[in-house]
C-alpha positions in Angstrom: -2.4 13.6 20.9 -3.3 12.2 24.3 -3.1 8.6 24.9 -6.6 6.9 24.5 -8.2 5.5 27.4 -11.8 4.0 28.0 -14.4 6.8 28.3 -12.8 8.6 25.7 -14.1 10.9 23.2 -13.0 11.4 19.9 -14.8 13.6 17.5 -18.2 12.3 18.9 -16.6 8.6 19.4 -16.7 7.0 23.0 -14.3 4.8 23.3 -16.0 1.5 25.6 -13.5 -1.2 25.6 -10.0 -2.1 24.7 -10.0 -4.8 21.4 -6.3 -5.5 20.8 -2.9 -3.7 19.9 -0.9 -4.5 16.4 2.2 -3.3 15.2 0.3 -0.3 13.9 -2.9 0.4 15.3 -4.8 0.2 18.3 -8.3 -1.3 17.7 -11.5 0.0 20.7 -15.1 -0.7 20.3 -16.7 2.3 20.5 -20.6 4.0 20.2 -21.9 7.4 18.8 -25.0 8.8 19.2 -26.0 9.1 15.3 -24.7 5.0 15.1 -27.5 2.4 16.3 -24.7 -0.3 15.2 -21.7 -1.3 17.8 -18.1 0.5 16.1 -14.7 -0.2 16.2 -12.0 2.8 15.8 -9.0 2.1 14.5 -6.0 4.2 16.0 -2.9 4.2 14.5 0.7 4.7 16.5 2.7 7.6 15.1 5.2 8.0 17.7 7.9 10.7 16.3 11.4 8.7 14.9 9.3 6.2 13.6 9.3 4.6 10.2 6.7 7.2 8.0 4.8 4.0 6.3 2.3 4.2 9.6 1.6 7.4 8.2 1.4 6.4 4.5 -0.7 3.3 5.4 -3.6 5.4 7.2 -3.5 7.4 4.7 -4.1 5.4 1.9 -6.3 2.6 4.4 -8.6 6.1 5.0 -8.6 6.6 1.1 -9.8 3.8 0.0 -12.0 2.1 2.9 -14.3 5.3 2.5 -14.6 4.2 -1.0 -15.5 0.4 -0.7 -19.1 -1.4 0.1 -20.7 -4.6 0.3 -20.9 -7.4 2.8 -17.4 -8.3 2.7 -16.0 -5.4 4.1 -16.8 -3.2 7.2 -18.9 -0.3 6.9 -17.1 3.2 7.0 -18.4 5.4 8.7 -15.4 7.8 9.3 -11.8 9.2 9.7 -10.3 11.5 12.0 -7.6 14.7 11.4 -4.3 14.0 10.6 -3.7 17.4 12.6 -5.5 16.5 15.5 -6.3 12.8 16.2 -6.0 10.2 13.5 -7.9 7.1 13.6 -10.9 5.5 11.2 -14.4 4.3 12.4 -15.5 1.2 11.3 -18.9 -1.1 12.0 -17.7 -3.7 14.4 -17.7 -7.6 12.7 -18.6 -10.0 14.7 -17.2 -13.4 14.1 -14.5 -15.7 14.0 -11.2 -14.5 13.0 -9.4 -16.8 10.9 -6.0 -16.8 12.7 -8.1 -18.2 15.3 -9.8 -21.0 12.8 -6.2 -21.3 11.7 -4.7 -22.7 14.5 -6.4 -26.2 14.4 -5.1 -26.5 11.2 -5.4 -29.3 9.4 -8.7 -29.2 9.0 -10.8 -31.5 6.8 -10.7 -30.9 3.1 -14.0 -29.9 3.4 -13.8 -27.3 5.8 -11.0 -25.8 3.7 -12.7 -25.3 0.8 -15.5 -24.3 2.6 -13.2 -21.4 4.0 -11.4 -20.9 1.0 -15.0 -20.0 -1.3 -15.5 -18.0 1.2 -12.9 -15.3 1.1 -12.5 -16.3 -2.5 -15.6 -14.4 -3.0 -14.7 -12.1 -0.7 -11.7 -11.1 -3.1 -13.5 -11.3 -6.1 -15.9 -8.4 -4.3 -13.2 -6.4 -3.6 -11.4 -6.7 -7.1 -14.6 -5.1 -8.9 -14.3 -2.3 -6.6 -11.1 -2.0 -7.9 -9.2 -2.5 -5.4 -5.9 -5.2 -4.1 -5.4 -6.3 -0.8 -2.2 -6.8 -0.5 -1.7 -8.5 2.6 -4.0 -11.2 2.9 -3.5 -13.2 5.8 -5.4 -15.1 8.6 -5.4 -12.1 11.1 -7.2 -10.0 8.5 -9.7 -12.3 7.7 -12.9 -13.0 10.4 -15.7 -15.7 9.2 -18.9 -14.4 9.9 -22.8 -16.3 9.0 -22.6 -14.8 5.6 -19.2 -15.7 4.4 -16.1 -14.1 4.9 -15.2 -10.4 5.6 -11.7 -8.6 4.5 -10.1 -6.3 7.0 -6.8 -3.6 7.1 -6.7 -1.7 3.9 -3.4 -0.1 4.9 -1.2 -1.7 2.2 -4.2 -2.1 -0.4 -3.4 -0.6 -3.8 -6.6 1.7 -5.4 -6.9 1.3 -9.5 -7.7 4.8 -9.4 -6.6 6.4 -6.6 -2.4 7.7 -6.2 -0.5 4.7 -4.8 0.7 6.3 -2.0 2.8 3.6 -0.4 4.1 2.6 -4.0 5.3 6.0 -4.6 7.4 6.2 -1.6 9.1 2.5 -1.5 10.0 0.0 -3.6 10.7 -2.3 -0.9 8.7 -5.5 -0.6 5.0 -4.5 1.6 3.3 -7.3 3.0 3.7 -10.3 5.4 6.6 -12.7 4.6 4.8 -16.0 5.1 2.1 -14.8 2.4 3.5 -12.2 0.2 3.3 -12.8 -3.8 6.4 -13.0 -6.0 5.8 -10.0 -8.1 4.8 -8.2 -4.5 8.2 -8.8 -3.5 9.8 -7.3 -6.7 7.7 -4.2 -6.5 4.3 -4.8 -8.2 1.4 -3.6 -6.8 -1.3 -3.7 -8.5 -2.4 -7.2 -9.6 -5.4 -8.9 -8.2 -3.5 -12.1 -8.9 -1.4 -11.4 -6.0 -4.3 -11.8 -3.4 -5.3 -15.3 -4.9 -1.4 -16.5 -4.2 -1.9 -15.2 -0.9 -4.9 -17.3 -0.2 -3.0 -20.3 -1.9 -0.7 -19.9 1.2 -3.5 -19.8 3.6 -5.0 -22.9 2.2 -1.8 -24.6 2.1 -1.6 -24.0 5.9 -4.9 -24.9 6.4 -4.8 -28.3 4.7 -1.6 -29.2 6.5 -0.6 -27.1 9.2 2.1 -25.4 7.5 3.1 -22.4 6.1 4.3 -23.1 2.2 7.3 -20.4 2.5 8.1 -20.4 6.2 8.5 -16.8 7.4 11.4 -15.6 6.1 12.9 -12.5 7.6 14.8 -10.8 5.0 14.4 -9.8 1.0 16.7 -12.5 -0.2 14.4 -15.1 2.3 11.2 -13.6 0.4 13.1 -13.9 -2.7 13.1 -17.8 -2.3 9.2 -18.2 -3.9 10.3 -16.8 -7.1 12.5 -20.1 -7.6 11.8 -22.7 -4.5 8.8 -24.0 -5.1 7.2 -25.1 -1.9 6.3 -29.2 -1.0 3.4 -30.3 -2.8 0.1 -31.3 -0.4 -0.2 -34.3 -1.1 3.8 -35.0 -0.3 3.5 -34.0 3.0 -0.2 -35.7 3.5 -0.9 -38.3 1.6 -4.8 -38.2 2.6 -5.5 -35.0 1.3 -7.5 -34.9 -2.2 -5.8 -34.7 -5.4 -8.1 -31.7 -6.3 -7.2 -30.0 -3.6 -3.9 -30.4 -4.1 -4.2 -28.8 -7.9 -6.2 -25.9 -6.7 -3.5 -24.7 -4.2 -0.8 -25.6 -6.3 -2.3 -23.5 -9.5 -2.3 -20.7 -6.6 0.6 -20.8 -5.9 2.1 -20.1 -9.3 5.0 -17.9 -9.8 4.2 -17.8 -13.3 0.8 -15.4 -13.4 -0.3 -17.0 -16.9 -0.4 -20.4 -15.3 -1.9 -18.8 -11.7 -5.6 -18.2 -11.3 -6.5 -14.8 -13.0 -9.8 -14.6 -10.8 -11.1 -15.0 -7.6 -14.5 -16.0 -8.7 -12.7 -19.0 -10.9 -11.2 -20.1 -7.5 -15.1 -20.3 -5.8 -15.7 -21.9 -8.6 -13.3 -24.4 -8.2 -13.8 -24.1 -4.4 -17.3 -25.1 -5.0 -17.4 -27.6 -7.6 -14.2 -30.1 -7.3 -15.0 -33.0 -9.1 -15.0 -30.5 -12.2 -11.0 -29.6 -11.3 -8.7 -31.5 -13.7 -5.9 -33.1 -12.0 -2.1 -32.7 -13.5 -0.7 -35.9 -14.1 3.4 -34.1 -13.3 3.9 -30.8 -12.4 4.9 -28.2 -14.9 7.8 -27.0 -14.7 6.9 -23.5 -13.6 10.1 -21.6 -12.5 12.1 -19.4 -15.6 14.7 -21.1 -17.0 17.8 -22.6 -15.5 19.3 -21.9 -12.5 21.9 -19.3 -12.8 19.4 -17.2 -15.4 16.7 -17.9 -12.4 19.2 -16.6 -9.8 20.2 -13.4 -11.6 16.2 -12.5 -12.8 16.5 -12.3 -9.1 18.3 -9.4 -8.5 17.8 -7.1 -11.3 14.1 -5.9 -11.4 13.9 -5.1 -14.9 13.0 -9.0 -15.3 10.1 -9.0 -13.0 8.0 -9.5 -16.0 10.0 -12.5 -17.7 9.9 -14.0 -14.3 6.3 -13.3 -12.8 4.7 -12.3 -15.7 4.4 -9.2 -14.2 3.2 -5.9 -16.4 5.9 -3.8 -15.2 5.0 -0.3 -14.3 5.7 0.8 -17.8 5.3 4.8 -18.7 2.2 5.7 -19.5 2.1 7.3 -22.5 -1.4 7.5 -23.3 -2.6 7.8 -19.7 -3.1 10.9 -16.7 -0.2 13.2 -16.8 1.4 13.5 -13.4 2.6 17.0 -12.4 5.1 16.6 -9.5 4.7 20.5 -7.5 7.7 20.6 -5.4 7.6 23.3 -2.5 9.4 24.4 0.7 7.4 25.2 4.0 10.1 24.9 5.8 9.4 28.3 7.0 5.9 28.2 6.0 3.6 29.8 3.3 5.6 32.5 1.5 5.2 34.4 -2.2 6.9 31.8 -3.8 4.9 29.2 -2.4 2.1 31.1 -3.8 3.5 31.8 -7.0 4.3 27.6 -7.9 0.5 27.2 -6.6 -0.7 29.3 -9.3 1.5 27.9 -11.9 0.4 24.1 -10.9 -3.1 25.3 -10.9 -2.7 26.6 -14.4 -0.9 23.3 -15.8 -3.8 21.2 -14.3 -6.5 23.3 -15.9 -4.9 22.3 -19.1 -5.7 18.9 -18.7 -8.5 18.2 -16.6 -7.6 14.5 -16.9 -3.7 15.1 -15.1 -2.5 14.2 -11.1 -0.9 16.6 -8.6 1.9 14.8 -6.6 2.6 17.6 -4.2 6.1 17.1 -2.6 7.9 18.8 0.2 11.6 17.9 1.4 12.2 17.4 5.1 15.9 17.9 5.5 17.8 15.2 6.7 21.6 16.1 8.9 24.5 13.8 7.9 26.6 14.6 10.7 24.5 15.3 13.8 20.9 13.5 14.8 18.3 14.8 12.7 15.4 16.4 14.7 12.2 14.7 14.4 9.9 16.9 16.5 9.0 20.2 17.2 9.9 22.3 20.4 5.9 21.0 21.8 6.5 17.0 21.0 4.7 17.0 17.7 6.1 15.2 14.7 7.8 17.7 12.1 6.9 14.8 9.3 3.1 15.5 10.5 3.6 18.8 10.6 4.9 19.2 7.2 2.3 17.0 5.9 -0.5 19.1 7.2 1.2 22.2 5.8 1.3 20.8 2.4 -2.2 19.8 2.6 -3.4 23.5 3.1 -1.1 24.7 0.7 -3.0 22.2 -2.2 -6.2 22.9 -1.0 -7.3 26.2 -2.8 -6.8 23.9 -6.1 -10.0 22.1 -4.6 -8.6 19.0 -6.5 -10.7 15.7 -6.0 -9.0 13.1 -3.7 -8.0 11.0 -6.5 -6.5 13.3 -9.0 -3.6 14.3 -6.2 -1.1 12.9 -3.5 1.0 14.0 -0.5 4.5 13.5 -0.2 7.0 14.8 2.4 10.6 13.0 1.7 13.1 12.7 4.2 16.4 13.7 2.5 19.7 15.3 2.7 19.7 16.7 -1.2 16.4 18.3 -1.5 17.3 18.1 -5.9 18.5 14.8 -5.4 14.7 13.9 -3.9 12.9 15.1 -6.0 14.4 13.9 -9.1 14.6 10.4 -7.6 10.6 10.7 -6.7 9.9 12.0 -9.8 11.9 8.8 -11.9 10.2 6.6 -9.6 7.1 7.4 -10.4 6.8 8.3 -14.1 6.4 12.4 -13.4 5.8 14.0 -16.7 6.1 17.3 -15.7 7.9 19.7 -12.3 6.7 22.6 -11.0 9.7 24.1 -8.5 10.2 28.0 -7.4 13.9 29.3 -7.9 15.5 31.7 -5.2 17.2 34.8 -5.8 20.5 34.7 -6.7 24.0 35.0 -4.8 27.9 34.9 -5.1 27.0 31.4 -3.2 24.3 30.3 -5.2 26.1 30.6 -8.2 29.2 28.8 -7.3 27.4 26.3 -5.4 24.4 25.7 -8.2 21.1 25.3 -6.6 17.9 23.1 -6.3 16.1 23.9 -9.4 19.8 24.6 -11.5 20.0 20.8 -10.6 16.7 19.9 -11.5 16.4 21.2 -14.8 20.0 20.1 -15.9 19.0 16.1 -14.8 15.2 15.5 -15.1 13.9 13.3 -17.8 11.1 15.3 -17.5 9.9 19.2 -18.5 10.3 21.2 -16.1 8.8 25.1 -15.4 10.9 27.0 -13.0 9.2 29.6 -10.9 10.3 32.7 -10.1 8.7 35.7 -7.7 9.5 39.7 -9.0 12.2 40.9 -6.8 13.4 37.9 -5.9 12.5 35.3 -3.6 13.1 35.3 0.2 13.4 31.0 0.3 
């Protein structure tokens, strides 16, 4: 993909001016003839050697944005190719961004909760859409005439859509200096989590600081779920009481004692002389200190800590069917033949997922090769190719994800994805058979003998040339 310039045209787009550049994206204002309304396009970095979450995050930003309305979020009006020039078209906001508001913190109490009812209701918009945030922060956020507007979907987390960045990671995704405790233990999927974000931003708003500091590794992160930050009021005296309850009730490690909703928060926002002041803090961190510093580090205690519902099986829910296949050399008959056999399981249950996985195989020795002989990314590439070899199952976008994993084990991936992420059943072709093979064991051998799953392993007459 060329680089963009001004004068530009992408799919129709002309790109007019230059916005900004994050760590991600680059942001243009743009026209098209079919739009009366000034655009912005979004185009993301994916330089080859990179970390693959760019990817993930357009992905799953393009996914959901499409899917989202109202006044609080930008109109979508399109996304690009993956195979050809990636980016997503937006109405342009005009406003005032609050990292700009943010930087004559303190402000007056009144301002703050002006600002706070604002993208309070914001969140509580997006949460009946069914959707989290998941990084709520100051740069994401611009104040416009009719409240507040919510930007960068890229970590957001769909109720029913695949959790693409979830199924990949379970590293902490978010910004340090805002991320929720159960965000940094690998939940995903709480609305509560945005409302402890915006407890930071109010916190910083009130009195100029951030609650958490921005730490820079896990363990830093970590510190919320026991370190509770300085009360308001201890670090200015003049600020209201109520205010000081409302953040702190945000800022709850414990999600019973947190706000459950955003539209509660307005509320409270709005109407302050109705907000009932704690004479002493509750004590609201688990247990004693050595239990507290252990729950730390083993994430089967994410719920006694956060009151997190961990991502427990579902045993009443969607099946997932995991379809593991190799395009290394591109489409083949066994390619074919684990296509028809996926297509088969799904049309027994209309209500199962598709979690269509391909291995990208990693060197241990020498560098691994991340592009092609022309300068395109292999990870794209593969990505693509997995795409069009789904797409004769015509599956809606929400009944099936795309996963190309970057390992040296290709057996070892896929049982590791397929753990991870609660598969219930795996599709994977076998290859003919050899002295080798049969000393050596192979792919699907492995598979069968270690999933916790059921597993159908396919086969093509005559062998298979993979």
């Amino acid at each position: 993909m060329e680089r963009p310039q001004t004068g530009s045209v992408i799919d129709g787009f002309t790109l007019t001016e230059r916005l900004k550049a994050g760590g991600m994206a680059t942001l243009w204002r743009a026209s098209h003839p079919e739009e009366a309304a000034p655009l912005v396009l979004k185009i993301p970095f994916f330089d080859p050697g990179d970390d693959v979450s760019a990817i993930l995050g357009y992905e799953a930003e393009a996914l959901i944005h499409r899917r989202l309305s109202g006044p609080h979020v930008p109109r979508f009006v399109g996304a690009g190719d993956l195979a050809r020039t990636p980016y997503i078209a937006m109405e342009y906001v005009a406003g005032t961004s609050l990292a700009e508001t943010i930087r004559r913190a303190p402000l007056p109490a009144t301002e703050v909760t002006r600002i706070g009812e604002a993208v309070a209701v914001a969140l509580a918009d997006l949460h009946r859409q069914g959707v989290v945030h998941l990084d709520l922060k100051p740069e994401n956020v611009m104040l416009t005439g009719n409240g507040a507007v919510l930007l960068d979907f890229g970590l957001a987390h769909h109720a029913e859509l695949p959790d693409l960045l979830g199924a990949e990671s379970t590293m902490p995704m978010g910004t340090a200096a805002y991320i929720a405790p159960e965000q940094v233990l690998g939940e995903r999927s709480d609305p509560a989590s945005d409302l402890f974000a915006l407890g930071c931003v109010l916190y910083q708003l009130a009195c100029g600081e951030e609650p958490f500091g921005r730490p820079q590794t896990v363990a830093g992160m970590k510190r919320r779920l026991y370190h509770a930050p300085k009360p308001l009021r201890a670090v200015d005296p003049a600020i209201p009481a109520w205010l000081d309850e409302i953040v702190r009730r945000c800022l709850e490690v414990d999600r019973g004692r947190r706000y459950a909703e955003a539209g509660k928060l307005a509320f409270d926002l709005r109407h302050p002389e109705q907000v009932t002041v704690s004479r002493q803090r509750r004590g609201s961190r688990p247990r004693g200190l050595w239990q507290r510093l252990v729950a730390l580090f083993q994430k089967r205690d994410a719920q006694e800590i956060t009151g997190a519902p961990t991502q427990a099986r579902r045993k009443a829910g969607p099946s997932i069917i995991l379809a593991a296949v190799d395009l290394s050399a591109g489409e083949s008959p066994l390619a074919g033949a684990i296509l028809a056999e996926t297509g088969r399981l799904l049309a027994a249950r209309e209500d199962s997922w598709l979690a269509c996985v391909t291995v990208l195989r990693t060197e241990i020795i020498r560098e691994t090769q991340s592009v092609d002989a022309e300068g395109r990314s292999l990870y794209i590439k593969r990505l693509v190719a997995l795409k069009d070899w789904a797409r004769p199952l015509h599956l809606p976008e929400e009944r099936v994800s795309y996963h190309v994993i970057e390992a040296v084990s290709a057996a070892d991936a896929i049982l590791r994805h397929s753990e991870r992420n609660d598969i219930d059943h795996i599709v994977l072709g076998a290859r003919s058979s050899s002295t080798l093979r049969r000393h050596l064991g192979s792919v699907s051998t492995k598979v069968v003998a270690e999933a916790a799953c059921s597993v159908s392993v396919v086969r093509v007459k005559g062998g298979a040339e993979e």
